[in-house]
N, C-alpha and C positions, 0 to 999 in steps of 0.2 A: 598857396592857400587852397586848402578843397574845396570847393562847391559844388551840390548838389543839383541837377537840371532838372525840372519836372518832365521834361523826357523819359529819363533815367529811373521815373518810380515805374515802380512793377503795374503793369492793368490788369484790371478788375476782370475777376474769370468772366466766362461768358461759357452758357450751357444751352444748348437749346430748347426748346419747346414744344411739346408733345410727347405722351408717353412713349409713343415707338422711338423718336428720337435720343432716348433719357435711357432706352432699352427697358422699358418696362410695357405690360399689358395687363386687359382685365380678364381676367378667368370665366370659367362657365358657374360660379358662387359667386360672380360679380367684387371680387379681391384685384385689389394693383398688386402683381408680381413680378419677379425680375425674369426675363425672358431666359437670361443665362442660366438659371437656377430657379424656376418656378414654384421653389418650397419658399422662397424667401421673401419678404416683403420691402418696402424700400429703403433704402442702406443711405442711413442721414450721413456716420462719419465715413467721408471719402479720406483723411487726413487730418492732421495735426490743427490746421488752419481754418481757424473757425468762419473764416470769412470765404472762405473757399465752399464751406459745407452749408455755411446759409444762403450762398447764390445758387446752389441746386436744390436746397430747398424750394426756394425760390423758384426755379423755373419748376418745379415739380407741381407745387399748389396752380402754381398758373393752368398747367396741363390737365389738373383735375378738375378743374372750375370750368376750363372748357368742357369738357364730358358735361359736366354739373348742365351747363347753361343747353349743351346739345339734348339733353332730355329733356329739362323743361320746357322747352321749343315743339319738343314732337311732343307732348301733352296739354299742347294748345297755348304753351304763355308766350306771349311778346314781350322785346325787349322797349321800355319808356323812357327816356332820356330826360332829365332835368339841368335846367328848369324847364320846364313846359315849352315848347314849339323849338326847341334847338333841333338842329338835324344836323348839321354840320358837325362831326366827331373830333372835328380838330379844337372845335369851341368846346371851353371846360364844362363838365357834364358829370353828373352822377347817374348811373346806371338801374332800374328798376324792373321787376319782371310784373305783368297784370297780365289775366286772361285776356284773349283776343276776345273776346262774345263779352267784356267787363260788364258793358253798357244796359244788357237787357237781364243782369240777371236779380233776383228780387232777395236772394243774399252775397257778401262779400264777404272772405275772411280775412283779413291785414294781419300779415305775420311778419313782426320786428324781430329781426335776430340781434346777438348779442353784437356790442360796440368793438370789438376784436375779433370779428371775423368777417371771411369774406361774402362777398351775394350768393346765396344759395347754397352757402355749406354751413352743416351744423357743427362738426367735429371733425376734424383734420384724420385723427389717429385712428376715426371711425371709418373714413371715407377714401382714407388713403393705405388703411392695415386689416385688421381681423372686424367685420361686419359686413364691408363695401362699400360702392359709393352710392348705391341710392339711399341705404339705411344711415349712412353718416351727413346724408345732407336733406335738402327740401322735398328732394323729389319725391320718394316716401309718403310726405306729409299732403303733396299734392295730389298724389295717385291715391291715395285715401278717401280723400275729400273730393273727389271726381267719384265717387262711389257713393255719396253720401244725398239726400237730396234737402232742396235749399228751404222748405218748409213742411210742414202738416201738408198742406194745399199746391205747393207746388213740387213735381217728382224731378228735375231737372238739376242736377248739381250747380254748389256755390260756385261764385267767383273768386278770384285770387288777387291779392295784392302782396308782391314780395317786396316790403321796402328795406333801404339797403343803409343799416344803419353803423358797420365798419367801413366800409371805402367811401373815404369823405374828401381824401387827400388828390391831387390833381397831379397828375407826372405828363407833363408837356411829351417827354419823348416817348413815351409809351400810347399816347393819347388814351388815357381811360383814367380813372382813380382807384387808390389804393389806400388797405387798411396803414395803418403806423408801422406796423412789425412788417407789413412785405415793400411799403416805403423807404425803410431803412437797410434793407435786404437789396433794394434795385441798384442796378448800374452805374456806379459810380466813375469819377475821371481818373483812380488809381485803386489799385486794393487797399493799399496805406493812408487813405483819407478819413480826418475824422468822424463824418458822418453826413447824412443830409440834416439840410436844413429848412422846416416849414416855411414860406415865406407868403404875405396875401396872395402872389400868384398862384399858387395849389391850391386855393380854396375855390370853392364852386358858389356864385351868387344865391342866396334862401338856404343852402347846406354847407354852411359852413363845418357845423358841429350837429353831432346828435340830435341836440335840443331842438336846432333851426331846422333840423331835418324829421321828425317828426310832425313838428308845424307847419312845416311844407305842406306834408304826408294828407293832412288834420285840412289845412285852410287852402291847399291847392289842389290836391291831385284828385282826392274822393270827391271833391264837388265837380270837376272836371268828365272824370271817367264815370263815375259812379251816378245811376239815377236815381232821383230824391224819394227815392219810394221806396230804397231797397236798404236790408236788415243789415247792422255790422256784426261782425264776430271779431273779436283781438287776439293774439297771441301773441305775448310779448317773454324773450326771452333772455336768460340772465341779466343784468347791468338794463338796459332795455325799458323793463317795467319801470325805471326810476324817471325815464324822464316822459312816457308816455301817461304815467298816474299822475307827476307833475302840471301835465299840461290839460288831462281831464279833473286836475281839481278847480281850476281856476275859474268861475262862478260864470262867467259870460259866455267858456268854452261848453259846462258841462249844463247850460241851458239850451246849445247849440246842439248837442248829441243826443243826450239822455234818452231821448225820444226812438233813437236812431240802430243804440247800441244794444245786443242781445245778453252778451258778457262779453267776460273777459278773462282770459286762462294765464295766470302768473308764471309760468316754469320756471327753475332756479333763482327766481329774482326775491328777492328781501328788501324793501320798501318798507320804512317803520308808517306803521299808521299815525302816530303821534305827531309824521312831519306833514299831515295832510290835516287841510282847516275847511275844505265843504262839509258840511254834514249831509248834505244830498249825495255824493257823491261816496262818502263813508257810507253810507244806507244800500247804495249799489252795493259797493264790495260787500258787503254781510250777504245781503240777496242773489249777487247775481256774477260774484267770482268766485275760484277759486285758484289754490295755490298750489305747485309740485315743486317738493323740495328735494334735495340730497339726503338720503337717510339709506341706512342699512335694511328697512325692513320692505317687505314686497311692495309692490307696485300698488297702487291704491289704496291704502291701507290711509284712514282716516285718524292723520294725528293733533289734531286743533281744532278746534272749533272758531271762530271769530274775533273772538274774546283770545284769545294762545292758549297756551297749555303749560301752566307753573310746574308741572312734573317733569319736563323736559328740558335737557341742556339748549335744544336745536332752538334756534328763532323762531316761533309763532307768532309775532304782533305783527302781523300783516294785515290785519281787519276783517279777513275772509278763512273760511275753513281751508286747512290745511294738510296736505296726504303725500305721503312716500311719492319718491319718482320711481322707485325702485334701482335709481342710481345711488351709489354710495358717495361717491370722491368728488365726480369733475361737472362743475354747472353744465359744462357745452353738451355732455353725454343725457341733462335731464329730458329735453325734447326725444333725444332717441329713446329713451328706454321709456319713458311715458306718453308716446306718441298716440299711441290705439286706444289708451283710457282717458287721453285728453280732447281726443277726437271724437271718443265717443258721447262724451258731456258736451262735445260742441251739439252733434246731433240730438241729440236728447233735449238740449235747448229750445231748437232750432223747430224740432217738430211738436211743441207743447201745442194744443188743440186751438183752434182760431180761436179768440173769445175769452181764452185763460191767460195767465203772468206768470210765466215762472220762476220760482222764487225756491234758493237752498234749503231742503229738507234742515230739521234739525237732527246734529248728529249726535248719536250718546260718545261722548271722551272716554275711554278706559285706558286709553294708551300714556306710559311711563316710561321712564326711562329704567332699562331691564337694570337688576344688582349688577356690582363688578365681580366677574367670574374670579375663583383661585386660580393661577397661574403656576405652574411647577409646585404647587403646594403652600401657597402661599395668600392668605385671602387680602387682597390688596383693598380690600372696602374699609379696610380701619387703619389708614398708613397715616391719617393726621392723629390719633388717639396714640397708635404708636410711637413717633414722633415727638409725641411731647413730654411721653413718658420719658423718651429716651432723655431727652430737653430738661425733664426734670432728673433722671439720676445723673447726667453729665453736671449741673449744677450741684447735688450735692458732693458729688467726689471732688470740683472745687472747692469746693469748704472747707474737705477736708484736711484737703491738701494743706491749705492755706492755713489752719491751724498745727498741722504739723510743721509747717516750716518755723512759724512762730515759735515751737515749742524747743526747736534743734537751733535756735539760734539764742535762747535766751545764756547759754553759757554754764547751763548743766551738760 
């Protein structure tokens, strides 16, 4: 009789960690290159075997995330462990970056990145191929904003809060946490197993999930670090904005802030205004957000107004004016390519004259959705008018049909 020994299954690759180890480097354009062949960028299929190619993914992102976390460190951030006064790394923990100076500065900006990705990176394909890694992740965004000063009145750059709203998941043997995709990516007891499995031990107490981690974010960490005097700014991106709008709508949280908060910058994210019932807090977003979406057209380009825009396919009912990211395709890419006009509305905020409120100009809408261009000769703007025409002669040569057969069968 054969029997299979779990000895006998194949083990789980194992790649190292670090780019020199991985045989790759960053260049003088700040590009991951392969040391072998420095024209080339990082070479995902090693093989046939998918599970082979996603464990050096794997250790690849890890190795970028270190760089990631080494530069925010030398631009002043500290690493904050959750829940609050943990120190021990073996205790489950979720990982957040704040400025070291958080305490005295008289603004903060809290930047939620999207729920699929890791702490401090914005885009994988940014960070790890053609842009680099400071312009595919935070750093960028932080180095900006250290240029920036935290009011009219004061000249001293904001503060930082990087909260960490992908790695929510707990891996005992790695001691840190991890998004879902690089959770299912880690070290398994064989190559051949069917996968991991969540279980309450990977969750981290207050951060379980997004939600919980945001209201951590909200009800722990800013009243902790942050002094009660000092300005917020938000930056919530893709997927992100749904649970941070969520939790500023709820009437006892957004009498808690209001007071507090300067805006709020949507990137990629799509939040229907419809599913939100403060009307104080709808009255912010008119005044005092705005939105960056995926669109073909340049970067800033004002396509909504508050009210959306009936002329467009894209989503506009997000309750706040609405403009190009100048990204076309991928949510994770909106921050990057709208980073300097999104920053700059941070600033522009931030330095309105003591004494004033600032509140969104009104925009004039001209923007539509452009005609469908001819293709090979073809004007494809009238393909349902066509269509039916066709719809309608295909029917009558039924007809016809169908009276000639009548006609051949009567026995003339």
């Amino acid at each position: 009789m054969f029997r299979r020994k779990w000895s006998g299954l194949p083990p789980d690759p194992d790649f190292p960690t670090g780019l020199k180890e991985l045989g790759y480097f960053v260049n003088e354009d700040d590009e991951i290159r392969s040391i072998q062949d420095p024209q080339y960028y990082f070479k995902y299929f090693l093989c046939r075997n998918s599970r082979w190619n996603d464990r050096q993914r794997y250790a690849m992102n890890q190795s970028i995330q270190q760089v990631i976390w080494e530069r925010l460190e030398g631009l002043g951030l500290k690493k904050q462990l959750l829940p609050l006064g943990v120190t021990d790394p073996a205790t489950p923990h979720v990982p957040i970056f704040v400025s070291g100076d958080i305490a005295r500065k008289s603004r903060v900006v809290v930047i939620f990145g999207e729920t699929m990705q890791d702490l401090g990176v914005l885009a994988f394909r940014v960070a790890g191929g053609h842009g680099g890694v400071n312009k595919g992740s935070v750093v960028s965004i932080v180095a900006e904003l250290q240029k920036q000063r935290s009011s009219a009145s004061d000249a001293e750059p904001p503060g930082v809060v990087l909260a960490n709203m992908g790695e929510l998941i707990w891996l005992p043997q790695a001691q840190r946490t991890l998004s879902i995709l690089a959770f299912n990516c880690a070290r398994m007891k064989s190559a051949v197993h069917k996968g991991r499995v969540v279980t309450p031990g990977n969750l981290v107490p207050g951060n379980e999930t997004p939600k919980a981690h945001v209201n951590y974010i909200f009800n722990d960490v800013l009243p902790h670090l942050v002094n009660d005097r000092a300005r917020l700014d938000i930056i919530t991106v893709g997927d992100s904005a749904e649970f941070v709008e969520q939790y500023l709508d709820l009437p006892p949280v957004w009498q808690t802030w209001h007071r507090r908060i300067n805006c709020l910058a949507i990137v990629g994210g799509q939040y229907a205004i419809w599913d939100l019932n403060n009307q104080e807090f709808k009255e912010f977003l008119k005044n005092k957000a705005r939105a960056y979406t995926t669109s073909f057209e340049p970067a800033g380009m004002v396509l909504s107004g508050p009210e959306g825009n009936p002329k467009t396919t894209a989503f506009t009912q997000i309750g706040c004016p609405v403009f190009s990211s100048g990204e076309p395709h991928y949510t994770e890419c909106t921050l990057v390519a709208s980073g300097r006009i999104v920053l700059d509305w941070l600033h522009e905020v931030a330095t309105t004259p003591d004494g004033e409120d600032y509140s969104n100009p009104e925009f004039q809408i001209i923007y539509a959705d452009p005609p469908a261009e001819e293709v090979d000769g073809v004007d494809w703007s009238r393909w349902k008018e066509e269509d039916a025409a066709a719809e309608e002669k295909k029917g009558e040569g039924e007809e016809k049909s169908e009276k000639k057969e009548g006609h051949e069968g009567d026995g003339k």
